[in-house]
C-alpha positions in Angstrom: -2.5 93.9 61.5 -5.7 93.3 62.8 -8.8 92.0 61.7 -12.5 92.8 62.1 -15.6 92.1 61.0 -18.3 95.1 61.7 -22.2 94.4 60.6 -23.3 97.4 59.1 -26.5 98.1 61.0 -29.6 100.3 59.7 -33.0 100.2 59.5 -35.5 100.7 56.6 -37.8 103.5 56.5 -40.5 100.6 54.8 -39.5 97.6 55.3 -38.3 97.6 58.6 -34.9 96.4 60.5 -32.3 95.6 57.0 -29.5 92.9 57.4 -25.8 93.9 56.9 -23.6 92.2 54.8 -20.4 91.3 57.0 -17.5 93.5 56.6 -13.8 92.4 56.8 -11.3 95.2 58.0 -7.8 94.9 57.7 -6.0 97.4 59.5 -2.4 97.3 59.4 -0.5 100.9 61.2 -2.3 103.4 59.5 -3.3 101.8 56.7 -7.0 100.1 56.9 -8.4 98.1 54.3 -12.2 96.6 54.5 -14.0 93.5 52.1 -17.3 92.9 52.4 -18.2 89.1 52.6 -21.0 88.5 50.4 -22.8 85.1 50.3 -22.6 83.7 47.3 -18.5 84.1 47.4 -18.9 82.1 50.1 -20.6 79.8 48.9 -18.1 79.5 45.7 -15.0 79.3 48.4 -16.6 76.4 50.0 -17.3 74.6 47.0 -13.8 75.0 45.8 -12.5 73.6 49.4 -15.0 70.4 48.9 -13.6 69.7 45.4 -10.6 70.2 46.7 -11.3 67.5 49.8 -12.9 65.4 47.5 -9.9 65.2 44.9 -7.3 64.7 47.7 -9.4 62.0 49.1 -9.9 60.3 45.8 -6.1 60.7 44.7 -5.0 59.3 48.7 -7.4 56.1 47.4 -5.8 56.0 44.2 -2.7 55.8 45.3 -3.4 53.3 47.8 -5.7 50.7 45.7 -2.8 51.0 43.0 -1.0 48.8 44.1 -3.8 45.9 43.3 -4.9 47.0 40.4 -2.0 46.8 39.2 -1.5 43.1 40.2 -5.0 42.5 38.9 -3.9 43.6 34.9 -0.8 41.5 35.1 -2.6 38.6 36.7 -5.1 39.0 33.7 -2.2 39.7 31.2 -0.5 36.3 32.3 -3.5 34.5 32.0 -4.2 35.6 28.1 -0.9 35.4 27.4 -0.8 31.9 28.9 -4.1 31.1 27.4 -2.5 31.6 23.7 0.1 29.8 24.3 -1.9 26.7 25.3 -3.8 27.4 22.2 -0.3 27.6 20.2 0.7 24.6 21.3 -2.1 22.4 20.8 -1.9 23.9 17.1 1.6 22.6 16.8 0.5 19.4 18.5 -2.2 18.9 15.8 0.0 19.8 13.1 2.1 17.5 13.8 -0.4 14.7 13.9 -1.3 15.4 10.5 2.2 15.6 9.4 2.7 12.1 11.0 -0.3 11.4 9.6 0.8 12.1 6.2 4.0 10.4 6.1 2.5 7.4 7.4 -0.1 7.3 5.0 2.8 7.5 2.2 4.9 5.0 3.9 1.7 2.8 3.6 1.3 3.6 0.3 5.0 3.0 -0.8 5.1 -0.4 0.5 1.6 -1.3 -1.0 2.9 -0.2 -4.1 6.2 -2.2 -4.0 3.7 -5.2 -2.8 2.2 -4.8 -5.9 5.2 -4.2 -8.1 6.5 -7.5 -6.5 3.4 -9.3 -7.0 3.5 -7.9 -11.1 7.2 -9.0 -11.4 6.2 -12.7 -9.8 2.6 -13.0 -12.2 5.5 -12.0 -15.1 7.6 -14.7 -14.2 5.0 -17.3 -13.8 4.0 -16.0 -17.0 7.6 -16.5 -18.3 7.3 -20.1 -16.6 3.9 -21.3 -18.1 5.4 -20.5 -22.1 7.7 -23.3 -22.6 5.1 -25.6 -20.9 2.2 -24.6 -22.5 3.8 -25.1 -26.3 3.2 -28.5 -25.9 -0.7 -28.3 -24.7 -1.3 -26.4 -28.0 -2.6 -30.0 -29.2 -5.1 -30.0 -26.5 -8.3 -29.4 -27.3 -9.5 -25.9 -28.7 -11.7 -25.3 -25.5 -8.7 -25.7 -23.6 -8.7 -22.2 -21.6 -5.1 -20.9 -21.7 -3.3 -18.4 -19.0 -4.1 -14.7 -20.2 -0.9 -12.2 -20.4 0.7 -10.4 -17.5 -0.9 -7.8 -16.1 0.6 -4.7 -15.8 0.5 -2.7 -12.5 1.7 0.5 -13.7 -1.1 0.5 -16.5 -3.6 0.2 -13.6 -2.2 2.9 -11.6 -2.5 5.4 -14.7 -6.0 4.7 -15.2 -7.0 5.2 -11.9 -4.8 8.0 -10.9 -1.4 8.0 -8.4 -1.8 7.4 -5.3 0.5 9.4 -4.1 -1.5 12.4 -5.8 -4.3 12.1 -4.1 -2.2 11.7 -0.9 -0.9 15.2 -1.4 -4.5 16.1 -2.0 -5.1 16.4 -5.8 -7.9 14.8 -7.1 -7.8 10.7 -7.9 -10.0 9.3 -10.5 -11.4 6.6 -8.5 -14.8 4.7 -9.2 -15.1 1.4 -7.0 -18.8 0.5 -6.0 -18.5 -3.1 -5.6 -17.8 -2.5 -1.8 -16.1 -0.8 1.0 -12.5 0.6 0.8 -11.4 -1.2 4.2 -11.1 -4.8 2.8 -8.1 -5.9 2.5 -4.9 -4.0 3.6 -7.2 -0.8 5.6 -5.4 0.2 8.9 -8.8 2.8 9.3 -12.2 2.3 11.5 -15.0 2.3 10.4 -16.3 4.7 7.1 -16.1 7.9 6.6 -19.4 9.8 5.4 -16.7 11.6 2.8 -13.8 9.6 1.6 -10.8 11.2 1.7 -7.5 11.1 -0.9 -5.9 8.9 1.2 -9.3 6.7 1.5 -9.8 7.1 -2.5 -5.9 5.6 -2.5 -6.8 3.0 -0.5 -9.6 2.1 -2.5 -7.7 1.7 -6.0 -5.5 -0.4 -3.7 -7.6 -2.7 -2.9 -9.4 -2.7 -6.6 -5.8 -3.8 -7.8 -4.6 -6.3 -4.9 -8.4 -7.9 -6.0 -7.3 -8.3 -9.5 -3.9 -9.7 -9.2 -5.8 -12.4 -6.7 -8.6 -12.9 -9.5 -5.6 -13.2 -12.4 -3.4 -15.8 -10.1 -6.7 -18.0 -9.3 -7.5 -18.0 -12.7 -3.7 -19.2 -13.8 -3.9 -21.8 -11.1 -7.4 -22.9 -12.5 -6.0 -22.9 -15.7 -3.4 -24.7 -14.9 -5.5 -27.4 -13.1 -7.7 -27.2 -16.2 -5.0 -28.0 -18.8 -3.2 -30.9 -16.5 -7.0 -32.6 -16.5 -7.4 -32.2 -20.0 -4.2 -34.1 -20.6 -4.5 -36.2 -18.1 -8.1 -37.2 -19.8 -6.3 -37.0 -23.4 -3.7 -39.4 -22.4 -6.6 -41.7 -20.6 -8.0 -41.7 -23.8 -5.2 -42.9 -25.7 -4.3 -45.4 -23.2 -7.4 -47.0 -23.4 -7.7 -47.0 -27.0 -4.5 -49.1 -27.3 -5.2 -51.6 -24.5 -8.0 -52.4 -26.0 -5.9 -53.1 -29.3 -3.4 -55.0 -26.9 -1.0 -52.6 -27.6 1.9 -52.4 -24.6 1.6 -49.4 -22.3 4.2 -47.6 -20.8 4.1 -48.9 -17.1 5.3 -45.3 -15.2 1.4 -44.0 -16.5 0.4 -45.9 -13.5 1.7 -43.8 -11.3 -0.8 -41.3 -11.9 -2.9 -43.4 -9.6 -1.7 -41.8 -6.1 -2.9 -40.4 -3.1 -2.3 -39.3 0.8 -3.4 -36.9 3.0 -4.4 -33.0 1.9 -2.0 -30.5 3.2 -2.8 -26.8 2.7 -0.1 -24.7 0.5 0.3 -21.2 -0.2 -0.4 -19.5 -3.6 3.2 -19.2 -4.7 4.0 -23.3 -3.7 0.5 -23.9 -5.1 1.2 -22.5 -8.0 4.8 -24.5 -8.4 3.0 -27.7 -7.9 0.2 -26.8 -10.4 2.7 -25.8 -13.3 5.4 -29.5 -12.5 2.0 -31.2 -12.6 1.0 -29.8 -15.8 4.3 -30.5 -17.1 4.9 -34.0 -15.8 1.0 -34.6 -17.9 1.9 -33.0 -20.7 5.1 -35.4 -21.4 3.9 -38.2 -20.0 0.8 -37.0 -23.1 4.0 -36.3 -25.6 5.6 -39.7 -25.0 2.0 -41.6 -25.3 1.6 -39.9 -28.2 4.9 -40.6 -29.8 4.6 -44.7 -28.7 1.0 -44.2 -30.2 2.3 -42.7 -33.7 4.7 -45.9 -33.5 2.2 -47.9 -33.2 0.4 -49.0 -36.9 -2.7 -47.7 -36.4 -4.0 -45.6 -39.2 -5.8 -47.2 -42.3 -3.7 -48.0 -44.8 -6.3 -47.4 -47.8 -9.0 -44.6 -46.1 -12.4 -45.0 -47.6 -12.3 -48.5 -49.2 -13.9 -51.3 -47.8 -12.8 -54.5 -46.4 -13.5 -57.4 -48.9 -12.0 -60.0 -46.8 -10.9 -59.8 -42.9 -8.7 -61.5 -41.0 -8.9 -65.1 -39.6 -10.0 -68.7 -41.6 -12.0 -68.1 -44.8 -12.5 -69.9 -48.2 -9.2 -69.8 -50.0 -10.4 -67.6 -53.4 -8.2 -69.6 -55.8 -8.7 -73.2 -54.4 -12.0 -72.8 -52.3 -10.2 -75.0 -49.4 -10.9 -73.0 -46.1 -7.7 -71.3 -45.6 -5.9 -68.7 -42.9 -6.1 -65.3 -44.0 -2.6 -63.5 -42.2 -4.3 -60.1 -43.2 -7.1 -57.9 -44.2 -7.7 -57.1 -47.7 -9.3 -53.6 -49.4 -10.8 -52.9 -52.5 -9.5 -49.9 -54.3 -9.2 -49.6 -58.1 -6.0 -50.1 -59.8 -3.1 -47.2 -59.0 -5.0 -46.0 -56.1 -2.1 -45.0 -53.4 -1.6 -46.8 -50.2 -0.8 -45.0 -46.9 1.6 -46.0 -44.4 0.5 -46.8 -41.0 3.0 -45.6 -38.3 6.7 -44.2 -39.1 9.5 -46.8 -39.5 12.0 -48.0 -41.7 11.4 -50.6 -45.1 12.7 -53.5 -44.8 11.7 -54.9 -48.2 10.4 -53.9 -51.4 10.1 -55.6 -54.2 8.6 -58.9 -55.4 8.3 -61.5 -52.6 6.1 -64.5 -54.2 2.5 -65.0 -53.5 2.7 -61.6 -52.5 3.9 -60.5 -55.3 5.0 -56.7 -55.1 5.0 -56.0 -51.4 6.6 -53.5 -49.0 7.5 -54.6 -45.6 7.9 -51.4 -42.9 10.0 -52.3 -39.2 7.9 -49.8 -36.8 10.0 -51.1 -33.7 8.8 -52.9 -30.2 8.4 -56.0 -32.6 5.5 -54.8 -35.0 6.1 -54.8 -38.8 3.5 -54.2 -41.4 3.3 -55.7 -45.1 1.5 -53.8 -48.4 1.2 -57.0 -50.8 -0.4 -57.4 -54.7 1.1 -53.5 -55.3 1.5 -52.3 -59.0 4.0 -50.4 -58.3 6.6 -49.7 -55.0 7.4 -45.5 -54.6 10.4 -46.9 -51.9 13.3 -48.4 -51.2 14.9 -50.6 -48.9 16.1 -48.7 -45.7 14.2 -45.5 -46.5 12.9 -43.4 -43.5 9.1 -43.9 -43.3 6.5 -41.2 -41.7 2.9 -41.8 -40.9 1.1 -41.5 -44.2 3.2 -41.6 -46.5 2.3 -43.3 -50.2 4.4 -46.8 -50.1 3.2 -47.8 -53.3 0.2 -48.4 -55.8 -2.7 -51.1 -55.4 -2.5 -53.4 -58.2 -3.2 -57.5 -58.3 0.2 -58.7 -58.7 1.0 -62.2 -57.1 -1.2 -64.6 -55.7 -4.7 -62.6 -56.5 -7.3 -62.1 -58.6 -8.3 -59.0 -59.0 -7.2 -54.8 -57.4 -6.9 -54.9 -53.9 -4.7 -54.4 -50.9 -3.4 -56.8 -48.7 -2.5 -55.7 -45.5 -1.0 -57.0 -42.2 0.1 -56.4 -39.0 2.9 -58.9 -37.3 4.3 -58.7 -34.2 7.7 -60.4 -33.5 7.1 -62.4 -36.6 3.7 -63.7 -36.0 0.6 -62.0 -37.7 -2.4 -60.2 -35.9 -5.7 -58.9 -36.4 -5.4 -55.7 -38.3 -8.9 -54.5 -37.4 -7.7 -54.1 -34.0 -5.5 -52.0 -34.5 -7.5 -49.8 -37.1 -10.2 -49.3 -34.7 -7.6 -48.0 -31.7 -6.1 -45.5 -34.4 -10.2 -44.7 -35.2 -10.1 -43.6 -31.3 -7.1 -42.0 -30.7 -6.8 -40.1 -34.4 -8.2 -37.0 -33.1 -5.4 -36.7 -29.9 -2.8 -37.4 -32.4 
């Protein structure tokens, strides 16, 4: 085979000299085939070899940067991935903060509750306590404050929502604007713009731990309140019958005490407080009850005195005289009064006395009712504190109604005013 390339060559009859395109021949034995080679195919054959070039060239490069580019997407693949899990776990982290969170806060919360509970159950029981020993301090005087009721925790905690609701995050009806919620039991810092459930918790808390301190200061004020007013009461009466001479028990004195102040707590505080009250209040039952055996009332209320006690002009003779008693004028049949309990010891007629009544009170004082009409007991009858020994009349030594009274003591006869003036003090406390 061979090959050949002839330019055709020729001239133009106008132009000139004419180009040939180049011919190809291909002969082969006999057989000879010719192309002509025309510029613009090429033009097309070298542009397919430059694609080509540039394809192979771009494919070599492929394959050889692969290799890093690949390493460059997983790098970047591990990072993201890493990335999220960082991000997962500091969600998990934080999650379980607020968990912790959470069941600390209701640990809190359980425990203040039981505080409180425990602090209900101990007002009850000092309640409990202060019954039996304030049934005797109902004779104090009316303005005597007395310890309110119980209060009651639970009541509290339904009218200003459950805690533990607003711990779980439904709403709590709570309205405190006396002052911050951090006051008293508060483990947070500083306050929050927004207060949150557990906040609004803390803050009926602390409403209700400030009302069972206000309630126990008030019992122990109370209490101290009460114990003076006895103590004053039986000062009172004490006075009132030394003045009359009357004998005093001697273990009031020990009232008069002192020594050094030692701090308590509330709960020892208030133990001290409720034995003081109690020791005033019968030390004030027994002064009372030597004070009702004492004769001190008036034996004929409202009547005057027509003749007191001491040396006077003897009304039948003239002759000065001693006068054992006091006498009152009263009209005929009006009643006469006994002065303390006791127990008769006469009744009947007993000379210049004529109809008299003669009442034992005990600790050596007696008292006698003389000139009666009539006598309403009997010998060895049970006397209380007014009750009607007989009828003035003007029987015996006497000359006209009246009664004559007196007091003796261990036999010997005493001053009746005395006495009538200490029961004018102490009459109200009795």
């Amino acid at each position: 085979m061979e090959f050949r390339s002839v330019r055709a060559s020729g001239q133009s009859a106008v132009f000139g000299k004419r180009k040939e395109p180049h011919t190809v021949i291909i002969a082969r034995g006999n057989d000879i085939r010719h192309f002509t080679v025309r510029p613009w195919l090429v033009a097309l054959a070298g542009s397919a070899f430059a694609a080509v070039a540039i394809g192979y060239l771009l494919a070599t490069s492929y394959l050889v940067l692969r290799d890093d580019l690949i390493g460059a997407a997983a790098a970047r693949q591990a990072r993201m991935q890493q990335a999220y899990e960082d991000r997962i776990s500091a969600l998990r982290s934080q999650v379980d903060r607020i968990t912790s969170r959470q069941l600390l806060d209701q640990q809190l919360m359980e425990d203040k509750v039981t505080e409180l509970l425990a602090r209900q159950t101990q007002l009850t029981q000092r309640h409990g306590r202060l019954e039996p020993v304030l049934d005797p301090a109902g004779d104090l005087p009316a303005d005597a404050p007395i310890p309110s009721g119980k209060p009651d925790v639970r009541a509290s905690l339904a009218t200003h929502g459950n805690p533990f609701d607003a711990l779980l995050g439904r709403t709590a009806a709570v309205s405190d604007d006396d002052g911050e919620a951090y006051a008293f039991w508060s483990t947070r810092e500083g306050v929050m713009p927004e207060l949150s459930a557990a906040d609004s918790a803390d803050k009926l808390f602390v409403a209700i731990n400030q009302s069972l301190r206000t309630i126990e200061s008030e019992q122990i004020e109370r209490l101290n309140t009460l114990a003076e007013s006895a103590y004053e009461t039986a000062d009172a009466i004490a006075a009132a019958l030394e003045t009359a001479g009357l004998p005093i028990d001697a273990e009031y004195s020990e009232r008069d005490v002192g020594g050094p102040l030692i701090a308590v707590d509330n709960a020892v505080n208030f133990d001290t407080k409720v034995k003081e009250l109690d020791d005033a209040l019968d030390h004030l039952e027994a002064l009372k009850k030597e004070a009702v055996s004492f004769p001190l009332a008036n034996p004929a209320p409202g009547r005057t005195v027509s003749s007191k006690f001491g040396t006077r002009k003897d009304p039948l003779l003239g002759a000065l005289a001693h006068h054992s008693g006091m006498d009152f004028r009263a009209p005929m049949g009006a009643p006469i009064r006994a002065t303390a309990s006791g127990r008769v010891v006469k009744a009947g007629w007993n000379g210049g006395y004529g109809r008299m009544v003669e009442i034992d009170h005990g600790n050596g004082f007696s008292t006698r009712y003389a000139h009666m009409s009539a006598i309403s007991v009997k010998e060895g009858e049970a006397i209380a504190p007014g009750d009607e020994v007989g009828k003035v009349g003007s029987s015996g030594r006497s000359t006209g109604p009246h009664l004559h009274y007196e007091i003796r003591k261990n036999g010997e006869a005493v001053d009746p005013i005395r006495f009538i003036k200490a029961g004018s003090k102490v009459g109200k406390y009795l």
